[in-house]
MDAnalysis code that builds the backbone (N, CA, C; Angstrom):
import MDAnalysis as mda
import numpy as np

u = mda.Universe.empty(276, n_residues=92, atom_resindex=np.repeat(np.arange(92), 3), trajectory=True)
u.add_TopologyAttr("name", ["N", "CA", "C"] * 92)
u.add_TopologyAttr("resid", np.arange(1, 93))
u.add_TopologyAttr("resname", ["UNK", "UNK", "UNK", "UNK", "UNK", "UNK", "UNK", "UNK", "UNK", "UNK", "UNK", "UNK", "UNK", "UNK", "UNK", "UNK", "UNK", "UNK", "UNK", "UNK", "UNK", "UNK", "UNK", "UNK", "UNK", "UNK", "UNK", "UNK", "UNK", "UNK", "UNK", "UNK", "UNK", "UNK", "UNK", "UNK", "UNK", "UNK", "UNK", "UNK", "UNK", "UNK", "UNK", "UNK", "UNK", "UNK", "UNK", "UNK", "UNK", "UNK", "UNK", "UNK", "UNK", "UNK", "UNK", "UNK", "UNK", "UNK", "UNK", "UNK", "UNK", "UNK", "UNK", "UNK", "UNK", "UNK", "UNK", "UNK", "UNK", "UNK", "UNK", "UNK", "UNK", "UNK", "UNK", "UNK", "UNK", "UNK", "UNK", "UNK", "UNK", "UNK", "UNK", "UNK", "UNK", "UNK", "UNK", "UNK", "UNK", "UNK", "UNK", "UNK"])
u.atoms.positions = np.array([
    [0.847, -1.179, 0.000],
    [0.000, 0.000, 0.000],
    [0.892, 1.241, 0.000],
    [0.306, 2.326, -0.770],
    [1.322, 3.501, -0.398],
    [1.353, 4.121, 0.762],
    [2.425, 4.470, 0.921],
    [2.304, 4.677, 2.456],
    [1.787, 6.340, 2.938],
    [1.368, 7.115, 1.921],
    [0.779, 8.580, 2.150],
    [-0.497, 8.341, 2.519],
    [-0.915, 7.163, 1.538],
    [-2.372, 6.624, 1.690],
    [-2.593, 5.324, 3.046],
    [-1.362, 5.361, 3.829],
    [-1.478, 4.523, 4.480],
    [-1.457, 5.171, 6.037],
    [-0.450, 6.714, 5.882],
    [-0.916, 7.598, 6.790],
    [-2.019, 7.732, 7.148],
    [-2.771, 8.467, 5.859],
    [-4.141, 8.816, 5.917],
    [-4.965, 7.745, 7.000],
    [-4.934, 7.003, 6.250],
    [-5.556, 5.805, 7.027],
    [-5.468, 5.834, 8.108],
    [-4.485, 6.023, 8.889],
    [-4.491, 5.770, 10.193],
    [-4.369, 6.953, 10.827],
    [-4.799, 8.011, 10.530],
    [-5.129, 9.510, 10.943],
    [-6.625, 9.094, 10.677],
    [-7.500, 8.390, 9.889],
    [-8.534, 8.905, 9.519],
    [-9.033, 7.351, 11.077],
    [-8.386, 6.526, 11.222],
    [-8.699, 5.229, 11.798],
    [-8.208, 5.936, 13.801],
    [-7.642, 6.639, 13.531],
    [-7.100, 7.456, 14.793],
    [-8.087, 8.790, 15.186],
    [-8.760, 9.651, 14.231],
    [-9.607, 9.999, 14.453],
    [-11.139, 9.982, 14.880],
    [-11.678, 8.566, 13.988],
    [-12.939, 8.041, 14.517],
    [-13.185, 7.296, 15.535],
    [-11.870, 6.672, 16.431],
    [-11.977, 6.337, 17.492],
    [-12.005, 7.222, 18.376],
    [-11.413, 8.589, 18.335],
    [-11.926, 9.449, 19.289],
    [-13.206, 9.994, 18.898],
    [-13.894, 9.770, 18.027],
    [-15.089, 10.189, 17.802],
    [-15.955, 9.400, 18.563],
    [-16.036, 8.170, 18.722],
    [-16.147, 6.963, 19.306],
    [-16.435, 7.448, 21.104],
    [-15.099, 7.529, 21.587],
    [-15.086, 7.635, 22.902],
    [-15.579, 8.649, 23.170],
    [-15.854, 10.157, 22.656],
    [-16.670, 11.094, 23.065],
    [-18.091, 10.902, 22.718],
    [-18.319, 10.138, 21.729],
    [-20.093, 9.516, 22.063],
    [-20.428, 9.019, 23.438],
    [-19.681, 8.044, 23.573],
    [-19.713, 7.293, 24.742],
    [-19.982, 8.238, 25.866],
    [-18.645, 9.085, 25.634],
    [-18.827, 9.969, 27.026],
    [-20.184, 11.112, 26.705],
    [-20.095, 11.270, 25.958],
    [-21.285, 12.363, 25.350],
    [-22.948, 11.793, 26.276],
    [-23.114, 10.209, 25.901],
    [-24.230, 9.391, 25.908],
    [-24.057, 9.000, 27.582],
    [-22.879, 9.113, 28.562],
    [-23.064, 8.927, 29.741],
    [-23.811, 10.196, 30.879],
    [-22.912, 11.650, 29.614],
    [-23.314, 12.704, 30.420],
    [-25.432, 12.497, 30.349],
    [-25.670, 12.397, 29.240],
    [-26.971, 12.219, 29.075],
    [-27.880, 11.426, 29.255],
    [-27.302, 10.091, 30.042],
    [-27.876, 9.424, 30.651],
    [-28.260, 9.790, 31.892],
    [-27.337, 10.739, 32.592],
    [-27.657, 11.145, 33.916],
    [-28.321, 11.820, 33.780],
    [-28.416, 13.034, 32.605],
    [-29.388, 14.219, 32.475],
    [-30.859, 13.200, 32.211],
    [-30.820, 12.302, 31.704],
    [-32.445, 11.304, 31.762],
    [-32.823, 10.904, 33.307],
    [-31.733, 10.486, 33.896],
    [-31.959, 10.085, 35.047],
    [-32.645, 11.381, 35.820],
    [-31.654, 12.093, 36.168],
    [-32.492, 13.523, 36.395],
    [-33.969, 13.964, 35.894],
    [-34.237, 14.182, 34.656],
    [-35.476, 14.399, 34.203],
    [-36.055, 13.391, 35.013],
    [-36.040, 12.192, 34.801],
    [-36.966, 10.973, 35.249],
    [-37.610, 11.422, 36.745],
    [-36.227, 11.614, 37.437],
    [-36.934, 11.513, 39.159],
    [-37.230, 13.020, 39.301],
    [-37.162, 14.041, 38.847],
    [-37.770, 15.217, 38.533],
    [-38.872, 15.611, 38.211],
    [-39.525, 14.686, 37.422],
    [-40.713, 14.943, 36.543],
    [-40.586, 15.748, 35.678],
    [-39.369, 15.734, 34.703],
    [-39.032, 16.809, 33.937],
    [-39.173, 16.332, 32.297],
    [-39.958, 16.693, 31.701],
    [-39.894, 15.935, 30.007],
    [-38.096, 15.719, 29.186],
    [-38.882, 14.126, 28.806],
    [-37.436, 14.043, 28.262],
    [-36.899, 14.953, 27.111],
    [-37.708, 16.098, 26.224],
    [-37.249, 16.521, 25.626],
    [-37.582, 18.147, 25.775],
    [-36.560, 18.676, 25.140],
    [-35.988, 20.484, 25.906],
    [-35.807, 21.138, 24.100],
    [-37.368, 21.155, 23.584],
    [-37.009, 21.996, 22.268],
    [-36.505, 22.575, 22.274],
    [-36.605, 24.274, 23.024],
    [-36.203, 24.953, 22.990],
    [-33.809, 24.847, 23.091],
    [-33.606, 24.169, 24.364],
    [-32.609, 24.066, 24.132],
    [-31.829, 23.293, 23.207],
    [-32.646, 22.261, 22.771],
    [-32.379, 21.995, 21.005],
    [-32.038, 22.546, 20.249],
    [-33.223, 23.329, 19.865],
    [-33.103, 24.627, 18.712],
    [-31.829, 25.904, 19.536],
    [-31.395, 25.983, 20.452],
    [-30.179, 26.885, 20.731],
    [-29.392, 25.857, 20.312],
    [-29.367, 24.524, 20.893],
    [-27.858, 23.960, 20.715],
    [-27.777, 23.660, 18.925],
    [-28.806, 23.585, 18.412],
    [-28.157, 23.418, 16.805],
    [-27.914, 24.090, 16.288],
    [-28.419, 25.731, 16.791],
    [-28.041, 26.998, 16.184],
    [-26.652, 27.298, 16.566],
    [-26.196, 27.151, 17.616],
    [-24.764, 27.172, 17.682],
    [-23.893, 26.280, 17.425],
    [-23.872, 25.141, 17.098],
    [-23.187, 23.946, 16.719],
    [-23.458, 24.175, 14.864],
    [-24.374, 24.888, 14.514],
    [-24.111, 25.123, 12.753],
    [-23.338, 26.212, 12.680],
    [-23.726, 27.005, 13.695],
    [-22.309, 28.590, 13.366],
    [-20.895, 28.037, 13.718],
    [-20.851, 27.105, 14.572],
    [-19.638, 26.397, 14.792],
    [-18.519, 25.895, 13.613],
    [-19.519, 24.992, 13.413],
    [-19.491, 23.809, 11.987],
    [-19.282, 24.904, 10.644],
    [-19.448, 26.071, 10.566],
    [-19.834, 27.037, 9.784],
    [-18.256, 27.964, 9.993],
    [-17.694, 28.006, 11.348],
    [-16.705, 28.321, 11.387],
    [-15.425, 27.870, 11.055],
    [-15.899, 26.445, 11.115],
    [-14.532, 25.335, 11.241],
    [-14.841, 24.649, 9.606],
    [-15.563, 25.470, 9.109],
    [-15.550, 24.942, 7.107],
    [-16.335, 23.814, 6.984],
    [-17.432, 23.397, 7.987],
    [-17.545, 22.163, 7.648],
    [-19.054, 22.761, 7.495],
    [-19.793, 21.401, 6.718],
    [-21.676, 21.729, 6.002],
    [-22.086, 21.686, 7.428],
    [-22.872, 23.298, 7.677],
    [-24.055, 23.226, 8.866],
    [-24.614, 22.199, 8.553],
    [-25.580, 22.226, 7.068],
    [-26.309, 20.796, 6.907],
    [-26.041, 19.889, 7.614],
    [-25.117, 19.083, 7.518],
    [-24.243, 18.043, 7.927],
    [-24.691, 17.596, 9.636],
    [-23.928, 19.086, 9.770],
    [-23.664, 18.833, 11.198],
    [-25.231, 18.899, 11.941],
    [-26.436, 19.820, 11.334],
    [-27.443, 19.008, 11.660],
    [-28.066, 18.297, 11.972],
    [-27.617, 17.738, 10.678],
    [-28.335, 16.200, 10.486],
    [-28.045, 14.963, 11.558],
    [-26.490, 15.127, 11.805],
    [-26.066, 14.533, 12.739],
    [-26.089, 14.826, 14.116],
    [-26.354, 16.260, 14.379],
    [-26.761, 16.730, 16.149],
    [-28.007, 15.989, 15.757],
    [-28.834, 16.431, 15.451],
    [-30.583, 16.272, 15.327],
    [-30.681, 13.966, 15.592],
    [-29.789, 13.012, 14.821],
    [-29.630, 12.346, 14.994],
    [-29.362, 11.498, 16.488],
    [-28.377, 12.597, 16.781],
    [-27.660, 12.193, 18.465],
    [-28.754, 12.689, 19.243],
    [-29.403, 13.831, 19.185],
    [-30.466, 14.568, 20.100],
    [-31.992, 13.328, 20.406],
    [-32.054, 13.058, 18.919],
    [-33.305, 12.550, 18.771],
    [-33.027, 10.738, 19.511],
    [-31.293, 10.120, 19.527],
    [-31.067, 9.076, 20.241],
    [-31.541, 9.445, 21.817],
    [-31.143, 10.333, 22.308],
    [-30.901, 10.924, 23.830],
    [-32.309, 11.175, 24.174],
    [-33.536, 11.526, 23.216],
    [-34.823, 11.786, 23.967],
    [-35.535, 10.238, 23.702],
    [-35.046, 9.362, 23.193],
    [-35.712, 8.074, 23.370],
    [-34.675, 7.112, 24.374],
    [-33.866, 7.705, 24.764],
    [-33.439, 7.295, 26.000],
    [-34.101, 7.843, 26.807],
    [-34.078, 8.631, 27.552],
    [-34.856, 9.915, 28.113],
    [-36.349, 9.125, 28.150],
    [-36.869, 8.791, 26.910],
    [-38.593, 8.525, 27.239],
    [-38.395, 7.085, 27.603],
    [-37.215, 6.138, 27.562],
    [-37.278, 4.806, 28.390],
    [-37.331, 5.073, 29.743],
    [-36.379, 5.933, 29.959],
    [-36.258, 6.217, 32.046],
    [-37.296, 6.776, 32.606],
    [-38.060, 7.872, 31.611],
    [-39.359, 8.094, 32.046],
    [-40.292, 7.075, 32.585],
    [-40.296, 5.675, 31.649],
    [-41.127, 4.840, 31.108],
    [-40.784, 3.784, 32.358],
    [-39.939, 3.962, 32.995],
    [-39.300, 2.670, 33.468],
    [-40.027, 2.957, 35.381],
])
């Protein structure tokens, strides 16, 4: 294999594992924030701070060159995992 393309690789194989472990950690902080809602009586889902957090995570994404679209699609993805967690602990 060439080895420029073999760098890559393992910058690109070195990067998505930290993408990886900050889900994880991302999905622990928000498990507690479910837990919280739950024994709170607090709804698992916070439109409003939704719609702030995607508005600043596209000016972000917008800063750092990358498609708001994108990064959308993929907050809105992670958000929409975290409120059906959220409506299990409710549920439970």
């Amino acid at each position: 294999m060439d080895e420029t393309l073999k760098r890559y690789r393992e910058s690109i194989d070195n990067i998505d594992a930290a993408l990886v472990f900050m889900l994880a950690e991302r999905f622990k902080v928000t498990q507690a924030v479910g837990e919280y809602k739950a024994t709170h009586a607090l709804p698992p889902a916070d439109p409003g701070r939704e719609e702030s957090q995607i508005a600043r995570l596209r000016q972000l994404a917008s800063d750092a060159h990358l498609d708001p679209d994108f990064t959308e699609k993929f907050l809105r993805f992670i958000i929409d995992e975290v409120i059906r967690h959220h409506e299990r602990l409710r549920d439970a």
